[in-house]
N, C-alpha and C positions, 0 to 999 in steps of 0.2 A: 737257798741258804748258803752263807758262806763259812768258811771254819775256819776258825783260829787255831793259833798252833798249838796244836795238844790238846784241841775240843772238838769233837766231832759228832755234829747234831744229829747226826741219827744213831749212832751208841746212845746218847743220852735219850731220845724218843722210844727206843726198844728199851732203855730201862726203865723210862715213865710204864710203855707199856703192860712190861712184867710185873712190876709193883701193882700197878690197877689192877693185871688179869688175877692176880691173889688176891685181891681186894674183892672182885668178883664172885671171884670160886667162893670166899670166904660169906657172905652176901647169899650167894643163889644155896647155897648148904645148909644157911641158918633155918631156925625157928620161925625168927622174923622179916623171912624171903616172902611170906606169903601178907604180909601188913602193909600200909599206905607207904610206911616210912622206908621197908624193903626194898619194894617195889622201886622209891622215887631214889637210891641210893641204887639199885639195877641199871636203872634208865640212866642217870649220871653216868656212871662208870661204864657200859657200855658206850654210850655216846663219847663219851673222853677216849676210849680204846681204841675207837673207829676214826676219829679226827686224826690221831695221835700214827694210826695207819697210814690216811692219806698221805701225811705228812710226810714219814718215812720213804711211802713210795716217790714223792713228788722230789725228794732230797738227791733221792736214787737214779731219778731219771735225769735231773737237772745234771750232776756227776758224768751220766753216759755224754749227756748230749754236748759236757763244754768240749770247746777245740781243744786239739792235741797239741798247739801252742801255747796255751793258756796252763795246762796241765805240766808241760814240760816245764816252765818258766819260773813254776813254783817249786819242783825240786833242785834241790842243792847239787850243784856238780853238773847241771845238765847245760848243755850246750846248743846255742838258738844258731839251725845250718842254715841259717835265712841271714845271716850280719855278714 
């Protein structure tokens, strides 16, 4: 994933995530947790929390793994000792 300046896809994925996990909680606590419709609104939201995981992690690792050239190049002020 790449980020734009002043967007940074995994803040926004952890925030997907938080709004579903309430979404969830809110779901598994009801009445109607234990109904077809419960049920299939459980399984959704769970399955979106776990994607929305992978995601997160995959964002996180992609981050560790770019070059420290790539990384330098993008902030402002920093100076490439390879020119």
């Amino acid at each position: 994933m790449t980020s734009v300046a002043g967007y940074s896809p995994v803040a926004a994925l952890e925030g997907r995530i938080r709004t579903d996990q309430v979404q969830l909680n809110d779901w598994t606590t009801c009445v109607s947790a234990h109904t077809s419709k419960g049920q299939a609104a459980i399984q959704k939201l769970s399955g979106e929390i776990s994607a929305a995981k992978a995601q997160v992690a995959q964002a996180l690792q992609a981050q560790a793994s770019a070059p420290a050239a790539t990384t330098a190049a993008r902030r402002p002020g920093s100076v490439d000792v390879w020119a």
